[in-house]
N, C-alpha and C positions, 0 to 999 in steps of 0.2 A: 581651736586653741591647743597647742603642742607644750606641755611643762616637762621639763625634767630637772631631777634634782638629786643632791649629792649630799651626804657628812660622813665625817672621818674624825675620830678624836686624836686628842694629841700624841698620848701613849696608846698604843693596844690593849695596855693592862690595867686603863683607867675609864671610870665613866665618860661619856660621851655628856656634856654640860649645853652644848646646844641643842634644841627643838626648832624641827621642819616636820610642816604639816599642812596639806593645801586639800580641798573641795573644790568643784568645777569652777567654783564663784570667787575661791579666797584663798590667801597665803597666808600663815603667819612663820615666822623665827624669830627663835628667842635664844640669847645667847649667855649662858649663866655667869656669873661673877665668881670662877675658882680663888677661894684665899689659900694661902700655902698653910699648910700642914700645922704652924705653930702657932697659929693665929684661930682663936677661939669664934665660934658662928652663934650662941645662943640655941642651934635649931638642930634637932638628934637628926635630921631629915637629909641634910644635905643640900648641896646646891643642882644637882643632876634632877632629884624627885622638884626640885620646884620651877625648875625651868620645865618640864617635863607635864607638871600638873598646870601649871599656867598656861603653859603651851596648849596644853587640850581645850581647855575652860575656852581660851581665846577664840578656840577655832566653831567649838560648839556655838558659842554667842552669837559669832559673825553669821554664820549659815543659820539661824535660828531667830532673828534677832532683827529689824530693818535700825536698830539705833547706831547713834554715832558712832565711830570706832573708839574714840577718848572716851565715849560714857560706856563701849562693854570691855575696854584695858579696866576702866575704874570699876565695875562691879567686878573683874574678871582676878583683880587685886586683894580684893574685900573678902570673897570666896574662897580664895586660895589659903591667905590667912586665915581665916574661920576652920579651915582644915587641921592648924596645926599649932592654934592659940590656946590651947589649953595643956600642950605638951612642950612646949617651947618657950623660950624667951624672945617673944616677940619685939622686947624694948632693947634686945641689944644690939648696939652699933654692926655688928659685924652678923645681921640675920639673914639668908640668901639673897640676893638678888638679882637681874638679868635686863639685857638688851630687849627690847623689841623692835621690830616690822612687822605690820598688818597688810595686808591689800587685799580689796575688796573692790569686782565688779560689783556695778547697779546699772542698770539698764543700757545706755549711752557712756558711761564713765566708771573712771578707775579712782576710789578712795583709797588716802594711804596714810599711814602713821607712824612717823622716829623716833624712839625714844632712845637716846645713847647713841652708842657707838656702831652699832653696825649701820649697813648701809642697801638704802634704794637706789638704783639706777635707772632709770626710764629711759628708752632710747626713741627719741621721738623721730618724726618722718623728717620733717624740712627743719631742724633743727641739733646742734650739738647733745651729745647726753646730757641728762639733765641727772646728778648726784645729790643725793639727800641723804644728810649725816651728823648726829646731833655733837658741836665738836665740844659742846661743854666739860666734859671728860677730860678730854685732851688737854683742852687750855688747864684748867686746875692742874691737869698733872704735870705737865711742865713744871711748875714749879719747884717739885718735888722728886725728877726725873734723873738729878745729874748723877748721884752717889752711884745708883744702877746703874747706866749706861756707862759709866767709868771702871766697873768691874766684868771682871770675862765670864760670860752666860754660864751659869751651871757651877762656878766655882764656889765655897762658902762664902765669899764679899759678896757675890751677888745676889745668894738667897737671900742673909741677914738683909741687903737693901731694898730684898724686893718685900719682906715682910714690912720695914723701916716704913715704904715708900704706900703697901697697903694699908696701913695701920694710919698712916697722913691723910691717905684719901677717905678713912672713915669720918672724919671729922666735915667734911665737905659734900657727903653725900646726903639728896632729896633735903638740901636746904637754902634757900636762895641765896645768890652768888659765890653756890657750887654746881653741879652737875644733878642731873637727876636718873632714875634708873626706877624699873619696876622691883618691890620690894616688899614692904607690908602697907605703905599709906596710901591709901586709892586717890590721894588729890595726886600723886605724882603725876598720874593720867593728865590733867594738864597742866603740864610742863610738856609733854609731848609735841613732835613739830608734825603740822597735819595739811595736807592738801586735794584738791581733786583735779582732776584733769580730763579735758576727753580721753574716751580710749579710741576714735577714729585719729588723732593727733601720735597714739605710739605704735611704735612696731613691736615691741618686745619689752619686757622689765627681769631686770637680774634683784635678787635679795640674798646679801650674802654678809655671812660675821667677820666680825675685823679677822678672823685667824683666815679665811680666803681673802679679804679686801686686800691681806698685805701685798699681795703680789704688787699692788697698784700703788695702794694708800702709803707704804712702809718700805717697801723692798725697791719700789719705782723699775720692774722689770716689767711695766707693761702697760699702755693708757685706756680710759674706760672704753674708748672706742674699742683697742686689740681686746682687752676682756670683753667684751660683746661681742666682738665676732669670733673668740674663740670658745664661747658657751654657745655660740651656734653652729659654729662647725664641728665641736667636739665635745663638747658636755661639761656638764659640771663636773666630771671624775680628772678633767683632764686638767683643768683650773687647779684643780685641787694637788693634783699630782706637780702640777709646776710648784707651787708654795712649798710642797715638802723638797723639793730639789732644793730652792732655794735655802730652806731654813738648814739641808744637812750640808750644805756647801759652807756656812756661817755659825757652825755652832757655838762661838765661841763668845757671838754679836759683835766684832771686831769691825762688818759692815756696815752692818743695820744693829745699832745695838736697839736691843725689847728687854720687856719684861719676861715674857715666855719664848724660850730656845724655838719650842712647837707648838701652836695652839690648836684647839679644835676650830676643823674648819668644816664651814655648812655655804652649800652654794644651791640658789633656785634660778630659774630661767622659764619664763613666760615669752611665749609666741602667741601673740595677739592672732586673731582670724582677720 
């Protein structure tokens, strides 16, 4: 089994909000939910330390643990909270939150788990990639999407609408018919999308945060096919390295209008034996 893996934040001068962390057996990322600056969290902690503390919990469980992946997200939630419910305001709308992907071998087979917006790709033998990606997000943000997209990235119209457009989506978030994300309630755990698969059926699995999927997902300079053969001929630095071309060719979102000019971006890459 060959893994290699990659992150790079958005700025050099800011914390890194996602977590990559893998053992022989398991992957997890987690990609934290950054609010802008003028938009209050309830939690002195940050969104870095809680992707960061989740991120570990996760991985400890999986290695430690033969339970479901939904039931050690769910106690891996409960824990995490419990670390910082006595200094924090756990009941407020805007308290960290973050993506996950789990993978986990078990003897014969690969378990795996989406919560949000980043993404699995499994690339199977006698079959197209197979993409897994919770687009519940998505959909609600549309919604909510034009004001932003209609101002030029970086300018003050499009901070005020990206605050505008986060401040919308707290109303929508871990409550049914909205979007779900890991946060402080351990039921989110299922809302999670979860499956198994042989692992004699894949060749390879990529796990990577929407700030690498854009290359594909967002940017459309590339199909999951080229991004899997280009984390196998070149690595994740290299994926990662195209996104940043892309994003400083665009900074004004004129192509691709986003919410973030540059995101952090976290890439893994799994070679099956």
């Amino acid at each position: 089994m060959r893994l290699t893996l990659a992150t790079e934040p958005a700025y050099p001068d800011r914390p890194n909000e996602d977590f990559i962390g893998a053992t022989p057996d398991a992957i997890v990322l987690l990609d934290g939910a950054g609010t802008p600056a003028d938009l209050k969290s309830g939690c002195s902690h940050g969104v870095a330390w809680y992707s960061h503390t989740l991120g570990s919990t996760l991985l400890a469980g999986m290695t430690q643990s033969a339970d479901s992946l939904t039931t050690t997200l769910a106690a891996g939630i409960k824990a995490t909270a419990s670390m910082h419910d006595f200094c924090c305001d756990l009941s407020h709308p805007g308290s960290p939150s973050a993506t996950v992907v789990m993978l986990r071998r078990t003897a014969d087979t690969l378990d795996w788990l989406v919560l949000a917006d980043s993404v699995l790709v499994l690339d199977l033998l006698d079959a197209d990639p197979m993409v897994i990606c919770d687009e519940r997000e998505a959909l609600t943000g549309n919604r909510y999407r034009g004001p932003m997209n209609a101002a030029a990235g970086g300018s003050p119209e499009h901070l005020q609408a990206l605050s505008r457009y986060m401040e919308a989506m707290r109303a929508h978030r871990n409550v049914d018919g909205g979007f779900w994300v890991a946060s402080v309630d351990p039921l989110a755990a299922e809302q999670a999308l979860t499956g198994t698969v042989p692992a004699a059926l894949v060749r390879a699995t990529a796990i990577l945060s929407d700030g690498a999927s854009r290359l594909v997902d967002r940017f459309g300079l590339a199909t999951w096919r080229r991004a899997l053969d280009l984390l196998d001929d070149s690595g994740p630095e290299e994926l990662i390295r195209q996104v940043r071309l892309a994003e400083h060719s665009d900074p004004g979102g004129e192509r691709w209008p986003r919410g973030k000019t540059f995101d952090d971006a976290t890439a893994a890459y799994l070679v099956l034996p």
